[in-house]
C-alpha positions as CSV (number, residue, x, y, z in Angstrom):
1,X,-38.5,129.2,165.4
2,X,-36.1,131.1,167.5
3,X,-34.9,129.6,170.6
4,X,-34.3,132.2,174.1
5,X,-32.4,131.7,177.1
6,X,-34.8,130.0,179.6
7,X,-37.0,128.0,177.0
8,X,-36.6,124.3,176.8
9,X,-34.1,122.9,174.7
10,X,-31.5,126.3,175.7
11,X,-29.0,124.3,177.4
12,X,-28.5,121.1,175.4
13,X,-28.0,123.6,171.8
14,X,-25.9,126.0,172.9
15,X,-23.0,123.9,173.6
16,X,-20.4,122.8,171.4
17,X,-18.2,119.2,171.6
18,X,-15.5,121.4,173.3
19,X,-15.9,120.6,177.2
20,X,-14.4,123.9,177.9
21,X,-16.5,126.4,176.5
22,X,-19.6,127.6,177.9
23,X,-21.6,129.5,175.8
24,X,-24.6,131.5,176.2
25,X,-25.8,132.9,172.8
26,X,-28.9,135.5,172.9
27,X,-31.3,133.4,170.4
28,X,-30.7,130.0,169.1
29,X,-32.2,129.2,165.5
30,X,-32.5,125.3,164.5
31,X,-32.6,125.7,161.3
32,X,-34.1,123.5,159.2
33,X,-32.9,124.4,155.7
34,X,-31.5,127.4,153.5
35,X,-34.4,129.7,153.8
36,X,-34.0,129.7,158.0
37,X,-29.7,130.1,157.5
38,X,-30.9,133.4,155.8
39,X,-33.0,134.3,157.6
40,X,-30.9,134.3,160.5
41,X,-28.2,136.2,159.5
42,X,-31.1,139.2,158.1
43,X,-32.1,139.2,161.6
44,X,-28.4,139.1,163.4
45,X,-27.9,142.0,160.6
46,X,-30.7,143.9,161.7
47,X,-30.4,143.6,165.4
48,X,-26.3,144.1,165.1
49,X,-26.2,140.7,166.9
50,X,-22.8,138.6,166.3
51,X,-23.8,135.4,164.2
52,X,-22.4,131.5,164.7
53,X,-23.1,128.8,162.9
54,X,-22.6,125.5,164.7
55,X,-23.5,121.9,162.5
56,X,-22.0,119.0,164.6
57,X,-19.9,121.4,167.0
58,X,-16.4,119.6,166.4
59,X,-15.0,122.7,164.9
60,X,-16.0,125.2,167.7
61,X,-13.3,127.0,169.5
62,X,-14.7,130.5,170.6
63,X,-17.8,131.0,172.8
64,X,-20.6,132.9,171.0
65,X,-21.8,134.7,174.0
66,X,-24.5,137.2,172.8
67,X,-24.9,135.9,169.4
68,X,-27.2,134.9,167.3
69,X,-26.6,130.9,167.0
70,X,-27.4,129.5,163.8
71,X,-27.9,124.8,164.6
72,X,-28.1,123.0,161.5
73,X,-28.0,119.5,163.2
74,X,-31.4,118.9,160.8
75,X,-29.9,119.5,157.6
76,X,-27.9,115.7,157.7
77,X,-29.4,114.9,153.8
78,X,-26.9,112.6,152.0
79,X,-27.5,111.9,148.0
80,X,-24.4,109.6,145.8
81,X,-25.0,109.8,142.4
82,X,-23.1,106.9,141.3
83,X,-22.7,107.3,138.2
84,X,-20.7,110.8,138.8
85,X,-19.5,109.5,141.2
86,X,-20.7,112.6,143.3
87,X,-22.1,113.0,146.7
88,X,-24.1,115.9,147.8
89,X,-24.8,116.6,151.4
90,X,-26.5,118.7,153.8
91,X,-24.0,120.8,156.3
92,X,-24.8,118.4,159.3
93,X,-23.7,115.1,157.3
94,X,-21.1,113.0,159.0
95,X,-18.3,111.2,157.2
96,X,-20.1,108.1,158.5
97,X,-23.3,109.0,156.8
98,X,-21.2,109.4,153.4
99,X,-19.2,106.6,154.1
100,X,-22.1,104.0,154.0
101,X,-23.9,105.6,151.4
102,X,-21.3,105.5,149.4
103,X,-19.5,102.0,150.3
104,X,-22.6,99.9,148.4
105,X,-21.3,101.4,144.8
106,X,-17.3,100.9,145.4
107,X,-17.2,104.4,146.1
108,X,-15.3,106.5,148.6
109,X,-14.7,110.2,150.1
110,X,-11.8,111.8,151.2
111,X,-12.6,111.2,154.9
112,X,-11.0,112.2,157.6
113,X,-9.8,109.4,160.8
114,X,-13.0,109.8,162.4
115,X,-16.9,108.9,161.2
116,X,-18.3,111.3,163.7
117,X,-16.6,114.0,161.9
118,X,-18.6,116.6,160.0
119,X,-18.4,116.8,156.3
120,X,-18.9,120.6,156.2
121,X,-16.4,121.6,158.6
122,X,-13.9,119.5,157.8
123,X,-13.9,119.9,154.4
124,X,-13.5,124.0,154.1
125,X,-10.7,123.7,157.2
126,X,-8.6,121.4,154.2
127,X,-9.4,118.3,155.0
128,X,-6.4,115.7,155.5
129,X,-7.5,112.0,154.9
130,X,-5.7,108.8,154.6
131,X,-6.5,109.2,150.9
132,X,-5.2,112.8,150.7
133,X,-1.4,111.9,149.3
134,X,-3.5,109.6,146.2
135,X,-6.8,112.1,145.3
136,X,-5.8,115.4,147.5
137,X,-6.9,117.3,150.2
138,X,-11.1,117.3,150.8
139,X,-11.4,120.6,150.0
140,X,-10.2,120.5,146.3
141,X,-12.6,117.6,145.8
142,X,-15.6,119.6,146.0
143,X,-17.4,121.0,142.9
144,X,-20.7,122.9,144.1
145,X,-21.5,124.7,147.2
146,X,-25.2,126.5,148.1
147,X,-24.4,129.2,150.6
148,X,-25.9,132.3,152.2
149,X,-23.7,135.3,152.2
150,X,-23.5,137.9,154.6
151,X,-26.3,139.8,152.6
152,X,-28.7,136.9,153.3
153,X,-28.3,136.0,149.5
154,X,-28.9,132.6,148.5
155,X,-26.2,131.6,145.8
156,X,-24.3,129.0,144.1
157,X,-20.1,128.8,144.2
158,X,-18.8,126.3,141.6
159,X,-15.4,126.9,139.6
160,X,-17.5,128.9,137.5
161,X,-19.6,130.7,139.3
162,X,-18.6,133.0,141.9
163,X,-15.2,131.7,141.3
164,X,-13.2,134.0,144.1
165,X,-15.7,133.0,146.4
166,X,-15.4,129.4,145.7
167,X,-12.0,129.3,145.8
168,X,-11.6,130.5,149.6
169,X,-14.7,128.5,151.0
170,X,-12.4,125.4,149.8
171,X,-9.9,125.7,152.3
172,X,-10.1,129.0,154.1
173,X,-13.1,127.9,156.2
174,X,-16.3,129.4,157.6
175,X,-15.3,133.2,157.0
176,X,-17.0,133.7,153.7
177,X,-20.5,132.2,153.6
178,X,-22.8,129.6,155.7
179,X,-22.7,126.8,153.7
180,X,-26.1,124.9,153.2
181,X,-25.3,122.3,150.8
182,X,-21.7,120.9,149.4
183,X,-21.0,118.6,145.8
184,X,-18.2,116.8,145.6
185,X,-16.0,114.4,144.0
186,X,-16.1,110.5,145.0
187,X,-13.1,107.8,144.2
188,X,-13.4,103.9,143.2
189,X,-12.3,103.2,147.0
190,X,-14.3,99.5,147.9
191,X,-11.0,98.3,149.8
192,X,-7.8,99.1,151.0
193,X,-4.6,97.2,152.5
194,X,-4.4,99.3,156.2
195,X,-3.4,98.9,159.6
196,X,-0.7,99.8,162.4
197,X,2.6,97.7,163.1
198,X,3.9,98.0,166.7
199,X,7.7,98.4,167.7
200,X,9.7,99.3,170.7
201,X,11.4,102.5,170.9
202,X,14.9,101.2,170.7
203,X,15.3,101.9,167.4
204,X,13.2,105.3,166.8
205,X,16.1,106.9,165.9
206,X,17.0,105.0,163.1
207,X,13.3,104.6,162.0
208,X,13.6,108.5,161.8
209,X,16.2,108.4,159.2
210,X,15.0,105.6,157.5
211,X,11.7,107.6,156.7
212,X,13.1,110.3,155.7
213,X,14.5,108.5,153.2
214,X,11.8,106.1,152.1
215,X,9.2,108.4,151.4
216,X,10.8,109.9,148.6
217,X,10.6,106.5,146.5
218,X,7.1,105.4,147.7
219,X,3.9,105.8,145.5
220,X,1.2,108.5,145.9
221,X,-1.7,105.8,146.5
222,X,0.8,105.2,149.7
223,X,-0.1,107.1,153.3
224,X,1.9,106.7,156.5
225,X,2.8,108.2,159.7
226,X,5.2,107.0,162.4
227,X,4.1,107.2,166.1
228,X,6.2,107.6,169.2
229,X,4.3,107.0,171.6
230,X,4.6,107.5,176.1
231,X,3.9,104.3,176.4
232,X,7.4,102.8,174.6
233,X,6.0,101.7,171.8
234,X,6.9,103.0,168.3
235,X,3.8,102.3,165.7
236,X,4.2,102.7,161.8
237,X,0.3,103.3,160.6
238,X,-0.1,102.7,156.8
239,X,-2.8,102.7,154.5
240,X,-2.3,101.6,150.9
241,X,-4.9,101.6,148.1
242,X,-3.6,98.6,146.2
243,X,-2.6,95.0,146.2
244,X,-1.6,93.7,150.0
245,X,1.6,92.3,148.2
246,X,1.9,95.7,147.2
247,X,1.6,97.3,150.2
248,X,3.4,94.8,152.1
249,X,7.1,94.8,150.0
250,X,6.3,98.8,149.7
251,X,6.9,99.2,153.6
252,X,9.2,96.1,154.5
253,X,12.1,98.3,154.4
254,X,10.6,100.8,157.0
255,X,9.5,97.9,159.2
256,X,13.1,96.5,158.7
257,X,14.3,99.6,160.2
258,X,11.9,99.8,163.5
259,X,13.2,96.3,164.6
260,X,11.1,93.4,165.7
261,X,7.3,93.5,165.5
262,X,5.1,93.4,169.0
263,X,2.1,93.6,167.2
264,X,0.8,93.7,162.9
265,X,-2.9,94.6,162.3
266,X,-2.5,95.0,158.8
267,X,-5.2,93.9,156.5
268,X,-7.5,93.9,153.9
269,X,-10.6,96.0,155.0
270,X,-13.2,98.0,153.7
271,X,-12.3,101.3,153.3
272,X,-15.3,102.4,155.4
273,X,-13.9,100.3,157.9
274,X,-10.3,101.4,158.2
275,X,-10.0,102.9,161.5
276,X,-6.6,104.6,161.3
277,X,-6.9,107.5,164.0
278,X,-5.1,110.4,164.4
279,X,-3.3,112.6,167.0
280,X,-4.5,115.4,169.1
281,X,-2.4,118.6,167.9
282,X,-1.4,120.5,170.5
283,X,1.6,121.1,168.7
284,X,1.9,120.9,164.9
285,X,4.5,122.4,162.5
286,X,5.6,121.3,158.8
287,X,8.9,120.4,157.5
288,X,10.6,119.7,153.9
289,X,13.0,117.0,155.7
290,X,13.1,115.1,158.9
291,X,17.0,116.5,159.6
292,X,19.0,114.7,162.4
293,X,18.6,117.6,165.6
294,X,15.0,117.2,164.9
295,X,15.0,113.2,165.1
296,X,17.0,113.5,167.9
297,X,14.8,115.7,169.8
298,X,11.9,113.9,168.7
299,X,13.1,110.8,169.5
300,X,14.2,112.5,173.7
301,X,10.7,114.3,174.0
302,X,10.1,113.1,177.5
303,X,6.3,112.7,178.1
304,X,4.4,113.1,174.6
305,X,3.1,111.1,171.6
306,X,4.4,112.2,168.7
307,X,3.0,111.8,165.1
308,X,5.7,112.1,162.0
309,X,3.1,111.9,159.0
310,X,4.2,111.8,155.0
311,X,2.5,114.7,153.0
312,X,3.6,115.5,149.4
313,X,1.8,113.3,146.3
314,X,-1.5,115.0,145.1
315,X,-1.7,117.4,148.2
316,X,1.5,119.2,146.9
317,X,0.0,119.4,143.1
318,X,-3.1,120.9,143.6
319,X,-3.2,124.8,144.0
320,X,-6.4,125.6,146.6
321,X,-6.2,127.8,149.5
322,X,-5.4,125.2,151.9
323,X,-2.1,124.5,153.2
324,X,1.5,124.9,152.8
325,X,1.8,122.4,150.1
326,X,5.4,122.6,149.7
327,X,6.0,120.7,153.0
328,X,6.8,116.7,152.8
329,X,5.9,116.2,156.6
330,X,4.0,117.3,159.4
331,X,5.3,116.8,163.1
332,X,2.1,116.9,165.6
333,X,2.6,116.5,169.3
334,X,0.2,116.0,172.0
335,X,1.3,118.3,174.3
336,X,3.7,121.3,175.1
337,X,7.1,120.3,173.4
338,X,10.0,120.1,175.2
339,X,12.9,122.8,174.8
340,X,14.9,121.0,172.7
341,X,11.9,120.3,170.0
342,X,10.5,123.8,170.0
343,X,14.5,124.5,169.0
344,X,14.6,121.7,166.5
345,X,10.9,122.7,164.9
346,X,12.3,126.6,164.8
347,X,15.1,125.6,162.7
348,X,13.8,123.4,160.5
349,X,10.0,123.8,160.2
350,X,7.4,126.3,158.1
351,X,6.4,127.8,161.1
352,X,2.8,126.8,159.8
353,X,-0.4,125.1,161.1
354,X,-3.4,123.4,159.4
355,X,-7.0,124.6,160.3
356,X,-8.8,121.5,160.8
357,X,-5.7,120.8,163.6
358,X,-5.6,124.6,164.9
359,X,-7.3,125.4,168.3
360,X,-5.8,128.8,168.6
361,X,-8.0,131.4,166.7
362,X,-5.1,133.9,167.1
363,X,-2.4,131.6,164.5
364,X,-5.3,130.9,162.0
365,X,-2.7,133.1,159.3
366,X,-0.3,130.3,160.4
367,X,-2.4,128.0,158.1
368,X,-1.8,129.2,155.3
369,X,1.1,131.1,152.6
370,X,1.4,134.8,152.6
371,X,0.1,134.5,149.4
372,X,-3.5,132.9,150.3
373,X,-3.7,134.8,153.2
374,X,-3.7,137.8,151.3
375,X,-5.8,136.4,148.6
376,X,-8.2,135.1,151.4
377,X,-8.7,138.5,152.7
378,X,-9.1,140.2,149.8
379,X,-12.1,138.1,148.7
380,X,-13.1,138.3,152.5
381,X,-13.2,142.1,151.8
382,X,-15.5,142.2,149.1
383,X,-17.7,139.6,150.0
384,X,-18.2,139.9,153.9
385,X,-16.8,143.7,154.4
386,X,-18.4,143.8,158.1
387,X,-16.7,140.4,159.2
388,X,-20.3,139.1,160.1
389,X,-18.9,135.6,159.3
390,X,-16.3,136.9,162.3
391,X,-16.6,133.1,164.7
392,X,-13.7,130.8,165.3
393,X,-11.1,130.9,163.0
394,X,-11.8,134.3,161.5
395,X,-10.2,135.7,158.3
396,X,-9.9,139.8,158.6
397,X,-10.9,141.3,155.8
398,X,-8.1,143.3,153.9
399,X,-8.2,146.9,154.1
400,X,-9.3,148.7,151.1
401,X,-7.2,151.8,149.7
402,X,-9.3,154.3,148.4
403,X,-7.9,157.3,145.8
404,X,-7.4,160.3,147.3
């Protein structure tokens, strides 16, 4: 079934969960499994029509005006074999979908802060969880994925099968195939020790330095960020999967440091349940160290929340295409930074974004090393040649030198 502009249903497909974009593909297809995705892209192929692919529309940030629009809000399947400890989903699943499928067998995925999230999308942008520093980024947990190319081939990308390919879907995003089905890896997750802590602001600086310092003696199956937020309030968020005594003498010297507590939520919770949030990046870089110019500018930024978040444990020790892995931190703010911190973040950060956090189509290089990036468009090159897998965050393919 191919949906026109005019026919009933138009209007409520063609938009994404971005407010700002508007739209207005040529043909709308609700696909309704693999054999609709390909034939799709045959017919965008054979009418020269640009091709989108839109699931839950969380990761949309270009319009596909004229294109051939690909919805596979039906394809939501979610199946946990618990004895692998494997999920396998459809491209439409939501986190929350796998979350309480998998929650009845102690089991967990590397979910993002939000249930509403995609699993698909997420999970080929990287994928940062609060289980990331403990079992890695999403992407290097998955084991399977059933794609259609750009030749309107059905086919299978595992470790060791269409390896190349494989490789950049896990990380580099929707450049390489539509994905119709992904495998991955599950973790005995039941519950967790989690929750914010709320400060004043008097003391950010010397939280700052304090966690720059801590984190290099905490364990991986720790996560944290620290929040400065407009309001005045300074809020450590941790999430620890382990013994609340654990947890709780892990981060006493960090709470030491912010001063007195306003306000502890920390508790035992289902992991499913553990509602930790995140920050809107309209600013995000990476650093190695928090040094003190940066603090200090953080710490001034006049009118923005600011997220200082711990990377490093199993994130730096796996090899896939996503991320600069060699960074300890990421700084996101909420908004424009001020002089001072676009100084600070120049001297003393990668320079580098993270694609499920990137809204600018234009830095998606940014995401990645030189090295990936060129790897990434190599294998773009010889499996999508014609970019036909060209929407949001688009990876060029490299150009081929020919022997004279």
């Amino acid at each position: 079934m191919m949906i026109l502009p005019g026919d009933a249903g138009y209007d409520d497909l063609r938009k994404p969960l971005n407010p700002s974009l508007d739209p207005h593909p040529a043909a709308i297809v609700p696909a309704a499994g693999a054999a609709d995705v390909r034939a799709a892209v045959l017919t965008a192929r054979k009418y020269e029509l640009p091709f989108a692919v839109q699931a839950t529309g969380h990761g949309t940030h270009v319009a596909y005006d004229n294109a051939l629009l690909v919805r596979t809000g039906g394809m939501a399947s979610v199946l946990i074999d618990p004895d692998r400890r494997v999920a396998r989903v459809g491209p439409a699943a939501r986190w929350g979908d796998v979350l309480r499928a998998a929650a009845p067998f102690g089991l967990a995925p590397l979910s993002g802060s939000s249930p509403d999230v995609g699993v698909t999308g997420y999970t080929l942008g990287g994928g940062l969880g609060w289980l990331a520093r403990r079992y890695g980024l999403a992407a290097d947990s998955v084991l399977r994925a059933l794609v259609v190319t750009a030749d309107g081939e059905l086919e299978v990308a595992t470790p060791d099968r269409n390896a190349e390919l494989f490789w950049a879907l896990c990380g580099g995003g929707g450049s390489f195939a539509v994905v119709t089905g992904l495998e991955f890896r599950l973790y005995p997750v039941a519950q967790v020790y989690a929750g914010a802590v709320t400060f004043g602001r008097e003391r950010a600086a010397e939280t700052l330095t304090c966690y720059r310092d801590w984190i290099e003696r905490v364990p991986d199956a720790l996560s944290t960020a620290v929040l400065l937020n407009r309001d005045g309030t300074l809020v450590v968020k941790a999430l620890y999967d382990g013994p609340a005594d654990q947890g709780r003498r892990l981060l006493e010297p960090l709470l030491r440091a912010a001063g007195p507590v306003r306000e502890d939520k920390r508790r035992i919770v289902d992991f499913a349940q553990a509602a930790m949030g995140g920050t809107y990046a309209r600013t995000f870089d990476q650093v190695r160290a928090l040094d003190d110019d940066l603090i200090a500018a953080l710490v001034a930024e006049p009118d923005a929340t600011v997220e200082v978040r711990h990377w490093g444990g199993r994130i730096a020790r796996d090899t896939g295409a996503a991320a600069h892995r060699n960074a300890s931190l990421s700084v996101i703010l909420d908004t424009v930074p001020s002089a001072s911190t676009e100084a600070a973040l120049g001297r003393s950060g990668l320079g580098s974004s993270f694609l499920n956090f990137l809204h600018d189509p234009s830095r998606t290089a940014t995401a990645f090393t030189a090295e990936n990036w060129a790897a990434l468009r190599r294998i773009k090159a010889a499996v999508d040649p014609d970019n036909v897998f060209g929407a949001n965050h688009a990876i060029p393919p490299a150009v081929v030198q020919h022997a004279a």
